[in-house]
C-alpha positions as a LaTeX table, in Angstrom:
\begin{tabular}{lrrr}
\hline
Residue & $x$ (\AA) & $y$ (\AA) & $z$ (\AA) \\
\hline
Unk1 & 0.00 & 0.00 & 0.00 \\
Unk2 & 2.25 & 2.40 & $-1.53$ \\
Unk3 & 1.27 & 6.27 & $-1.20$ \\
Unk4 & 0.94 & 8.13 & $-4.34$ \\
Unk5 & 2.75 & 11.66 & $-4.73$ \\
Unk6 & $-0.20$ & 14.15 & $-5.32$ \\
Unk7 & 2.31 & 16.86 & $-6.10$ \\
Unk8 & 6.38 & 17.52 & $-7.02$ \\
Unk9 & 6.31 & 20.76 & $-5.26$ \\
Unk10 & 9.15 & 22.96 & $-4.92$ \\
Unk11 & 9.91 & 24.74 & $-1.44$ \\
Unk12 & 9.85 & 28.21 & $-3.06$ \\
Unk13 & 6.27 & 27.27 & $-4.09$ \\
Unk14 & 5.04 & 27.36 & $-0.18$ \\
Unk15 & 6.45 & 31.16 & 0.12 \\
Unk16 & 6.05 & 32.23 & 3.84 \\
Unk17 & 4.72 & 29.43 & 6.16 \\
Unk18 & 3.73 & 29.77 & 10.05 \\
Unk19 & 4.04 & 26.36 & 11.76 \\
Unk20 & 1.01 & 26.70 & 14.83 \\
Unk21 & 2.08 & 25.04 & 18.12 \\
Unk22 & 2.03 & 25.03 & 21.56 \\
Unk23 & $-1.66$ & 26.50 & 22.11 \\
Unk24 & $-3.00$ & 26.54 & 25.74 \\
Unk25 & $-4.78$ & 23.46 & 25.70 \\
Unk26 & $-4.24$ & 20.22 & 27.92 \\
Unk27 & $-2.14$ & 18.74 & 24.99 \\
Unk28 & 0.56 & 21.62 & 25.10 \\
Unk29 & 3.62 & 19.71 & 25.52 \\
Unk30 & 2.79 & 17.23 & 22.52 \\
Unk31 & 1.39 & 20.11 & 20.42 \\
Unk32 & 5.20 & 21.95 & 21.29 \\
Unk33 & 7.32 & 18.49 & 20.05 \\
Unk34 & 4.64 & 18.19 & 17.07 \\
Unk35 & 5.48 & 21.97 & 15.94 \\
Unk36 & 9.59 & 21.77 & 16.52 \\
Unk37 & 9.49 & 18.30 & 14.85 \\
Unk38 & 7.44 & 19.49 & 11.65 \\
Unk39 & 9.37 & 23.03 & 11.57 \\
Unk40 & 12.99 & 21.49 & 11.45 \\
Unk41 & 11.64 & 19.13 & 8.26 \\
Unk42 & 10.26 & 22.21 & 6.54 \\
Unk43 & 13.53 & 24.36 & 6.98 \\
Unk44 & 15.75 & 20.92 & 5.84 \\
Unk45 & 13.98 & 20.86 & 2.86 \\
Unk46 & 14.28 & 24.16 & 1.91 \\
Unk47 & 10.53 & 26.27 & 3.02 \\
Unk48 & 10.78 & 29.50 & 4.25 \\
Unk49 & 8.92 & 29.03 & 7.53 \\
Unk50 & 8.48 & 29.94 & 11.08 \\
Unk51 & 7.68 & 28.63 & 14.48 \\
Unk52 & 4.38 & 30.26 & 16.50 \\
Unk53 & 4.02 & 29.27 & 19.92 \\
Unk54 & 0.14 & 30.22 & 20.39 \\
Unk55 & $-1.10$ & 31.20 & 22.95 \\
Unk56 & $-4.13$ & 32.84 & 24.54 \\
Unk57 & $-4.50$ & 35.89 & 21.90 \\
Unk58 & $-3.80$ & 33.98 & 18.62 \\
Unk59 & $-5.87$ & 37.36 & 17.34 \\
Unk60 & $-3.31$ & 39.45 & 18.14 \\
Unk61 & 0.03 & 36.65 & 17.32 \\
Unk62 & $-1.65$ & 36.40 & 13.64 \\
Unk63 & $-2.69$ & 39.65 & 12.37 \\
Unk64 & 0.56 & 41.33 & 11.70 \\
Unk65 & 2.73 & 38.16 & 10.50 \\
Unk66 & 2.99 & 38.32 & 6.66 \\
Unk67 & 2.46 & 34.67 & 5.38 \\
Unk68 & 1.32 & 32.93 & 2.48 \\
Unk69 & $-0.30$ & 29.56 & 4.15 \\
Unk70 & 0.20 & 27.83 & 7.98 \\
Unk71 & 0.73 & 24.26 & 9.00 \\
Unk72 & $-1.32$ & 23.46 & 12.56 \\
Unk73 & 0.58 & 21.61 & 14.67 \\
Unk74 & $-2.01$ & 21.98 & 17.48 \\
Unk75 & $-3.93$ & 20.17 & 19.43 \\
Unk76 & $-7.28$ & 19.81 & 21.63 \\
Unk77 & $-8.96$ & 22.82 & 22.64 \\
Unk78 & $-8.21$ & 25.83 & 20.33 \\
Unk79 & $-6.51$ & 24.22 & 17.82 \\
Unk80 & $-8.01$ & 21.12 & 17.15 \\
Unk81 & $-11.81$ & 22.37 & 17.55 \\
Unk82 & $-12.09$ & 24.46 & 14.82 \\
Unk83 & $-11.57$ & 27.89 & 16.23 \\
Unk84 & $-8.01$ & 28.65 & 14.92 \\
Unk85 & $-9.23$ & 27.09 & 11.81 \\
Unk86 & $-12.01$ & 30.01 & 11.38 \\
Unk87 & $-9.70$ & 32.57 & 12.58 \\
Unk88 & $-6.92$ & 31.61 & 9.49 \\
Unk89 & $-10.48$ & 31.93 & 7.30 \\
Unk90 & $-10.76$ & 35.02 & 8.44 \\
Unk91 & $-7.42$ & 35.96 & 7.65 \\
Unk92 & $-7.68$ & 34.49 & 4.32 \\
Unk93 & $-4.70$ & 32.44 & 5.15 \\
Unk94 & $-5.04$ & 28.96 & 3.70 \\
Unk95 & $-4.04$ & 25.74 & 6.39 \\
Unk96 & $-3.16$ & 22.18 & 6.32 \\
Unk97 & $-5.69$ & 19.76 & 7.92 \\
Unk98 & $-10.10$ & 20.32 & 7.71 \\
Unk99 & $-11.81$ & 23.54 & 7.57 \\
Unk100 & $-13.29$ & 24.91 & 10.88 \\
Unk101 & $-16.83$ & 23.13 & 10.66 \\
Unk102 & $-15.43$ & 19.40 & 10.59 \\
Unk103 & $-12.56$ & 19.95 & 13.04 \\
Unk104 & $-15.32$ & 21.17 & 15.25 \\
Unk105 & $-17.71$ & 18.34 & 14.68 \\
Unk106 & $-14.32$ & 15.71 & 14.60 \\
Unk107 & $-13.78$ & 17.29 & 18.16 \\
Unk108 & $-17.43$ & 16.84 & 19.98 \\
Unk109 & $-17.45$ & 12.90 & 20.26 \\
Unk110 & $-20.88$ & 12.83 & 20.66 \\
Unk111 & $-21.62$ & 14.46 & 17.50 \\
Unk112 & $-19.34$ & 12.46 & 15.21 \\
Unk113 & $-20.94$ & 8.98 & 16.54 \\
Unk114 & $-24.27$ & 10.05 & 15.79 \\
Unk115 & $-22.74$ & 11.59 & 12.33 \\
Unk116 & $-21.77$ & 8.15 & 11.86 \\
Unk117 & $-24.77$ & 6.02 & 13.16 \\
Unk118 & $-26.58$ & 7.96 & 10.30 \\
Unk119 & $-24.26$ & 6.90 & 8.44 \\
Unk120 & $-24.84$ & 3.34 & 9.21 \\
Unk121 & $-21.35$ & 3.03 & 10.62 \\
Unk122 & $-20.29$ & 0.71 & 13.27 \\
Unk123 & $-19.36$ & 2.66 & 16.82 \\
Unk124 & $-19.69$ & 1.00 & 20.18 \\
Unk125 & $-22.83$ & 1.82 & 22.00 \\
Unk126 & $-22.85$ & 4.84 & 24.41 \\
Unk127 & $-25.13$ & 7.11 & 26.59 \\
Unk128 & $-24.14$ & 10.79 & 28.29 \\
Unk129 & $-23.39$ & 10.63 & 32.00 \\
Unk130 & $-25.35$ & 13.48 & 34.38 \\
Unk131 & $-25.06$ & 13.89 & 37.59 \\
Unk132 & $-28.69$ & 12.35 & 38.57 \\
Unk133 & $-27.69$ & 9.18 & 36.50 \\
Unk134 & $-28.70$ & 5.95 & 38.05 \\
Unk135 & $-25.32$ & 4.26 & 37.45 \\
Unk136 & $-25.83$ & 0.83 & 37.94 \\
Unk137 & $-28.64$ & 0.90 & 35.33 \\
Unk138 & $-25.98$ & 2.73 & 32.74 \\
Unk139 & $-23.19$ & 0.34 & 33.48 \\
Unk140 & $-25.39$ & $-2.58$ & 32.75 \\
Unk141 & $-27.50$ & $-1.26$ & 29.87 \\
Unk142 & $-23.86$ & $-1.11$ & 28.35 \\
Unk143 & $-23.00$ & $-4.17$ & 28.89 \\
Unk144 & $-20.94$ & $-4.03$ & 32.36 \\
Unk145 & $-17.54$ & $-2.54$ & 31.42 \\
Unk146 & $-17.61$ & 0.96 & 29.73 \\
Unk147 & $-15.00$ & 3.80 & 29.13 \\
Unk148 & $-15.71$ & 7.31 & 30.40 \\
Unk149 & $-14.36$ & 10.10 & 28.32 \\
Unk150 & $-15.18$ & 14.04 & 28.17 \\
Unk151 & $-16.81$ & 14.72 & 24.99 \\
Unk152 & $-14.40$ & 17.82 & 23.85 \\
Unk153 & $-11.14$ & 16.88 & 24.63 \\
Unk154 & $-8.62$ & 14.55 & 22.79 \\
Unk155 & $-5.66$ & 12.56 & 23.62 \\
Unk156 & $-7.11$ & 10.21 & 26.05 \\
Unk157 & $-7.62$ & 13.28 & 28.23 \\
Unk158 & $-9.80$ & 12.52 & 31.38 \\
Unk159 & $-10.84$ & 8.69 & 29.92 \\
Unk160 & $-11.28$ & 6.81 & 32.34 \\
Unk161 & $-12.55$ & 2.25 & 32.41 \\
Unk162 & $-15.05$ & 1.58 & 34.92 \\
Unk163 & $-16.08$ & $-1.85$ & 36.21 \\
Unk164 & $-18.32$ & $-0.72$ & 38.89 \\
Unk165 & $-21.37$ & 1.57 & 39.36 \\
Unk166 & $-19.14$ & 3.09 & 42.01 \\
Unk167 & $-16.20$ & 3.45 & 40.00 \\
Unk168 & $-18.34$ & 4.88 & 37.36 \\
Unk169 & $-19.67$ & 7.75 & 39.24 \\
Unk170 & $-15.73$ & 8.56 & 39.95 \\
Unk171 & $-15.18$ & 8.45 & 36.25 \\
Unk172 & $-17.92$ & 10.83 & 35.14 \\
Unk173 & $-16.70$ & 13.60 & 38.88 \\
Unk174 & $-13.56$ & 12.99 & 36.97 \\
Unk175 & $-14.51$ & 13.74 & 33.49 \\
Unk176 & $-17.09$ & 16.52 & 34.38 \\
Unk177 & $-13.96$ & 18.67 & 35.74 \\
Unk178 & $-13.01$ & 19.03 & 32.20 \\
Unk179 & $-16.63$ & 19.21 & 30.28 \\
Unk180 & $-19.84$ & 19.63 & 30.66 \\
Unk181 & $-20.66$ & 16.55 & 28.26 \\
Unk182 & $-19.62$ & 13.32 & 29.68 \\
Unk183 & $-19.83$ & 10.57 & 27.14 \\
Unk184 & $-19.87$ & 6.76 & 28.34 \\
Unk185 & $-19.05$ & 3.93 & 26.09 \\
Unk186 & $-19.38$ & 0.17 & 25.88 \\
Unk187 & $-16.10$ & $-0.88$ & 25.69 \\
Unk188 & $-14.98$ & $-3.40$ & 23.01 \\
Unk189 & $-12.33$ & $-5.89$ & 23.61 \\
Unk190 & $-10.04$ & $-7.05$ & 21.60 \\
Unk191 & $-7.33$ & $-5.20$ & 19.44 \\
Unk192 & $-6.79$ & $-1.41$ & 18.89 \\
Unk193 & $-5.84$ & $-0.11$ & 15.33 \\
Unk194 & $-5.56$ & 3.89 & 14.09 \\
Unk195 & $-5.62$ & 4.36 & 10.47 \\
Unk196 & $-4.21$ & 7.35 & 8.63 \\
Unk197 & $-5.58$ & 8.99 & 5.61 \\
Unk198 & $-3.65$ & 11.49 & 3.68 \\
Unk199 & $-4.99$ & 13.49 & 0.77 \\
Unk200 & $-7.64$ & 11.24 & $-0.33$ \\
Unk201 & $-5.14$ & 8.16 & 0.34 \\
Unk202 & $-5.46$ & 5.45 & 3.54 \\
Unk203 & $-2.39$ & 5.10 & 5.03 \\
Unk204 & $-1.63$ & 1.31 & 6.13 \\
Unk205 & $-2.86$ & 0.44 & 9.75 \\
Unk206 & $-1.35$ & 0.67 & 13.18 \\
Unk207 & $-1.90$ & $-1.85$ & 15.81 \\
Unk208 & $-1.34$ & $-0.37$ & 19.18 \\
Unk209 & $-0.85$ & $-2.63$ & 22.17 \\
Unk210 & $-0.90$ & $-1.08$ & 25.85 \\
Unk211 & 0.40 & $-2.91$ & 28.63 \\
Unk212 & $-1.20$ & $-0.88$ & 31.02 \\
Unk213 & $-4.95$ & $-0.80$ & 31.52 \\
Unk214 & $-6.03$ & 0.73 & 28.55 \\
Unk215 & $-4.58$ & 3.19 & 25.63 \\
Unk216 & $-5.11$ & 6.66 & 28.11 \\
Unk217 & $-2.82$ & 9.75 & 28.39 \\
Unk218 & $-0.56$ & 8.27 & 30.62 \\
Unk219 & 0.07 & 4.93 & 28.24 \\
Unk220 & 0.41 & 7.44 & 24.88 \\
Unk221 & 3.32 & 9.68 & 26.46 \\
Unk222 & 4.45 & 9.19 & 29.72 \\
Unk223 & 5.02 & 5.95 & 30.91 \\
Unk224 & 6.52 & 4.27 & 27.53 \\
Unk225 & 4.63 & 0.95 & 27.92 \\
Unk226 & 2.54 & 1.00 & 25.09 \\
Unk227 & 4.28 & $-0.59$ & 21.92 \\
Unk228 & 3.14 & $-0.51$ & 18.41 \\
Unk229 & 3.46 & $-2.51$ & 15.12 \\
Unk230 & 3.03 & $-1.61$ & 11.30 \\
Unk231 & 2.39 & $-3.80$ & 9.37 \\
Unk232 & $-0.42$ & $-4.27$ & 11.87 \\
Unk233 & $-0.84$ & $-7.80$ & 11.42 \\
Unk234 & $-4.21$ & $-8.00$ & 9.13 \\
Unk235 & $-4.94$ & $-10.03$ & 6.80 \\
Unk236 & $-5.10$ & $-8.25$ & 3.20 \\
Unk237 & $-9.02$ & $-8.45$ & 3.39 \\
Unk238 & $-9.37$ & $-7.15$ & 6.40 \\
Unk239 & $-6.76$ & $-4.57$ & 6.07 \\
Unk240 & $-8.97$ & $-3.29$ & 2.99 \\
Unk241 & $-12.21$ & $-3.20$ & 4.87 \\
Unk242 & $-10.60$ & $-1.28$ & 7.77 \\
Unk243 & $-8.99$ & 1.37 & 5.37 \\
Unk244 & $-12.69$ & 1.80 & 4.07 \\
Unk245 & $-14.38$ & 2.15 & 7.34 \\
Unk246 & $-11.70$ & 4.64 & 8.10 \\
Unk247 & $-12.44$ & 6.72 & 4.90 \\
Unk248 & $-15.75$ & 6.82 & 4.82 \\
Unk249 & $-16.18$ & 7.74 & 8.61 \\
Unk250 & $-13.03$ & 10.65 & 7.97 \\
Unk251 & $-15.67$ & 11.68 & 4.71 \\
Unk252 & $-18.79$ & 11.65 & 6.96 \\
Unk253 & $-17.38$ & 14.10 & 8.53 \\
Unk254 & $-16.53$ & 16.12 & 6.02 \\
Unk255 & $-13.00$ & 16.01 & 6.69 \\
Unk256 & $-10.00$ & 17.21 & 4.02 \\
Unk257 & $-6.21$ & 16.85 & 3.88 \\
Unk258 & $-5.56$ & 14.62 & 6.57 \\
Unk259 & $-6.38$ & 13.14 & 9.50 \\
Unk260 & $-6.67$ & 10.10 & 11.84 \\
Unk261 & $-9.12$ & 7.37 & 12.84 \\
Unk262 & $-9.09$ & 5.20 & 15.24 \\
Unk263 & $-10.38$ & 1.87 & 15.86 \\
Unk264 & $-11.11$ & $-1.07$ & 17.68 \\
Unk265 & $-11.35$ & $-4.78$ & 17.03 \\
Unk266 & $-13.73$ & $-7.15$ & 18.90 \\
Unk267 & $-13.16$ & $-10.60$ & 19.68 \\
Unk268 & $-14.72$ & $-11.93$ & 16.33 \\
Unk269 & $-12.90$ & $-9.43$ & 14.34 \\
Unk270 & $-15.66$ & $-7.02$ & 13.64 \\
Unk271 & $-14.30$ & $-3.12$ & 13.75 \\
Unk272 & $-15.71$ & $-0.43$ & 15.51 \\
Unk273 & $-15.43$ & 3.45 & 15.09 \\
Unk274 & $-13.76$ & 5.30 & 18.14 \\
Unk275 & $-12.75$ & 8.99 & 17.23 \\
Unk276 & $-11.84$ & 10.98 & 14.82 \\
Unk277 & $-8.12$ & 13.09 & 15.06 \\
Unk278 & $-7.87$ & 16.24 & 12.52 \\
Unk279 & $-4.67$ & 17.52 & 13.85 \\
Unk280 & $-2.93$ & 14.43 & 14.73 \\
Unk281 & 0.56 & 14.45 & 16.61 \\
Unk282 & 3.43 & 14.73 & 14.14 \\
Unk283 & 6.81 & 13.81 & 16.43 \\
Unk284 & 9.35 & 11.30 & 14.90 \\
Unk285 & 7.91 & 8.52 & 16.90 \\
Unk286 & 3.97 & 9.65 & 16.15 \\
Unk287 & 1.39 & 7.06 & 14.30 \\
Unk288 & 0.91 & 9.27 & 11.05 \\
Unk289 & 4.65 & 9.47 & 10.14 \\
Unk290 & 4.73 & 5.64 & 11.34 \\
Unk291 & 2.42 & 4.29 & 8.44 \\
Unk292 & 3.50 & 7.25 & 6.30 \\
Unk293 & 6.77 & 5.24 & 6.14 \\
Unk294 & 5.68 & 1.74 & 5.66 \\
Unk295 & 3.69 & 3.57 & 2.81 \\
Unk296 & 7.37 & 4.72 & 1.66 \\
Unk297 & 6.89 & 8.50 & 2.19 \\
Unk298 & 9.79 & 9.55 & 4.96 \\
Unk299 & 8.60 & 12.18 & 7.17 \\
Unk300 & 10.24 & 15.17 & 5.44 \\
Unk301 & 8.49 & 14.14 & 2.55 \\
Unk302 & 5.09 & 13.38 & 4.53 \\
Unk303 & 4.99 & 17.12 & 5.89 \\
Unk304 & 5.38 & 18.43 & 2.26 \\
Unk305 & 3.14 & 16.40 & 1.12 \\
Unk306 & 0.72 & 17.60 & 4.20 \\
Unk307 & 1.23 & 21.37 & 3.45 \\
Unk308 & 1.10 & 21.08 & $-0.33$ \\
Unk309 & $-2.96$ & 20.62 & $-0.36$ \\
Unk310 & $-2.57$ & 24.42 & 0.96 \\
Unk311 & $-1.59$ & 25.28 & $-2.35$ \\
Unk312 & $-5.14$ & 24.53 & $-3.86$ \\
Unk313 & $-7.12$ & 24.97 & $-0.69$ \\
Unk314 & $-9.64$ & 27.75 & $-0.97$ \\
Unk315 & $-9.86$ & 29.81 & 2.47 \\
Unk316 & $-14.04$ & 30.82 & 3.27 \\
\hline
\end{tabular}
């Protein structure tokens, strides 16, 4: 699954380009290693750019820096959600990734599973947590072990497994610290995949394997135990059906350029729709740049090739 050069850009076609990090968001630290990572392989290759650290009056940062296009390197709240997305329309400054009404809908996890049930797209069941819920009744309407997770953030941020109707009412307290909207999920067992796409093009698969309890914040960039293989291990027919769930659920959306899905596996190998990533994290080590390579595009290469569907992208 080889990727297929869209374009055979030169740098001096990019003129001026901001690369967006940092941001004020719970993802900071990623977002700042994203932006330094994708910065160094524009300015090897030749593109005139520049670092932005972002942070709470983007307004202000943006509306005197001359540029032609910028790459976001930011993620979660603020950069991720669709608002620094509408401010570069505003600016008539065209940007990698989806325009600011599917990173919003991408972000609220909510919205994008009912997007997809529309769709007729597999996602594991679910229900929104208050604080009145009776939570023995949730946890077994759901089948007895479900994931808690705060409908507007990403990363894993505030996701919590719970067991118990006790330990469920910890995991929404937990979760409502950081939103309002507290979505709780059946939780699927079996293997966990993420699946690129990249200008139209699905990236080959991912299989991520956690040793800890399950694939939170903690398992994705602290502790170091989570390991991951590509090839994934599918079989070719069921690597092809999981690159079309993947597209079709990134189009339902009405997502462009690139992005990430991912996705998980039950026991009798049927695949399930977890979230959608717009802005996904772009280190040397990251997932994107992971299958971008088995798909034999480096990761200088795969940031050029990000930042070249500016060139045709028409700003609102």
């Amino acid at each position: 699954m080889l990727y297929q050069k869209h374009s055979n850009t030169q740098p001096e076609q990019f003129g001026k380009t901001l690369v967006l990090f940092g941001g004020v968001s719970s993802e900071r630290e990623v977002s700042l290693k994203s932006g330094q990572a994708v910065l160094a392989a524009l300015l090897k290759s030749g593109v005139n750019a520049q670092g932005v650290d972002i942070g709470k009056n983007p307004v202000d940062q943006l509306h005197n820096l001359a540029a032609d296009r910028a790459f976001i390197c930011l993620h979660g709240e603020g950069g991720e959600d669709g608002k620094i997305q509408a401010l570069l329309d505003f600016l008539s400054l065209p940007y990698t990734g989806s325009a600011h009404a599917a990173s919003a809908l991408a972000m609220d996890k909510l919205r994008t599973k009912q997007v997809w049930i529309t769709r007729q797209l597999p996602t594991p069941r679910f229900d929104i947590a208050h604080a009145q819920t009776n939570w023995a009744s949730m946890l077994d309407n759901l089948g007895g072990a479900v994931f808690v997770k705060p409908i507007h953030e990403g990363s894993s941020i505030g996701l919590s497994l719970a067991q118990t109707s006790q330990a469920l009412k910890e995991a929404y307290q937990k979760a409502a610290r950081l939103d309002k909207e507290v979505l709780v999920e059946q939780k699927i067992t079996g293997a966990e995949y993420t699946v690129a796409i990249l200008n139209g093009q699905v990236l080959p698969s991912v299989r991520v394997e956690s040793h800890a309890d399950f694939y939170d914040y903690n398992a994705k960039y602290v502790t170091g135990n989570t390991e991951y293989f590509c090839p994934s291990g599918l079989s070719n027919a069921q690597e092809a059906e999981i690159a079309k769930l993947a597209l079709d659920a990134f189009n339902a959306i009405g997502c462009s350029s690139w992005g990430r899905v991912d996705i998980m596996q039950d026991k009798d190998g049927n695949f399930y729709l977890l979230e959608l990533n717009t802005s996904p994290g772009m280190t040397n080590s990251s997932l994107v740049p992971m299958a971008a390579k088995e798909a034999g595009l480096p990761f200088d290469e795969l940031v050029l090739e990000i930042l070249a569907y500016t060139l045709s992208k028409k700003t609102c």
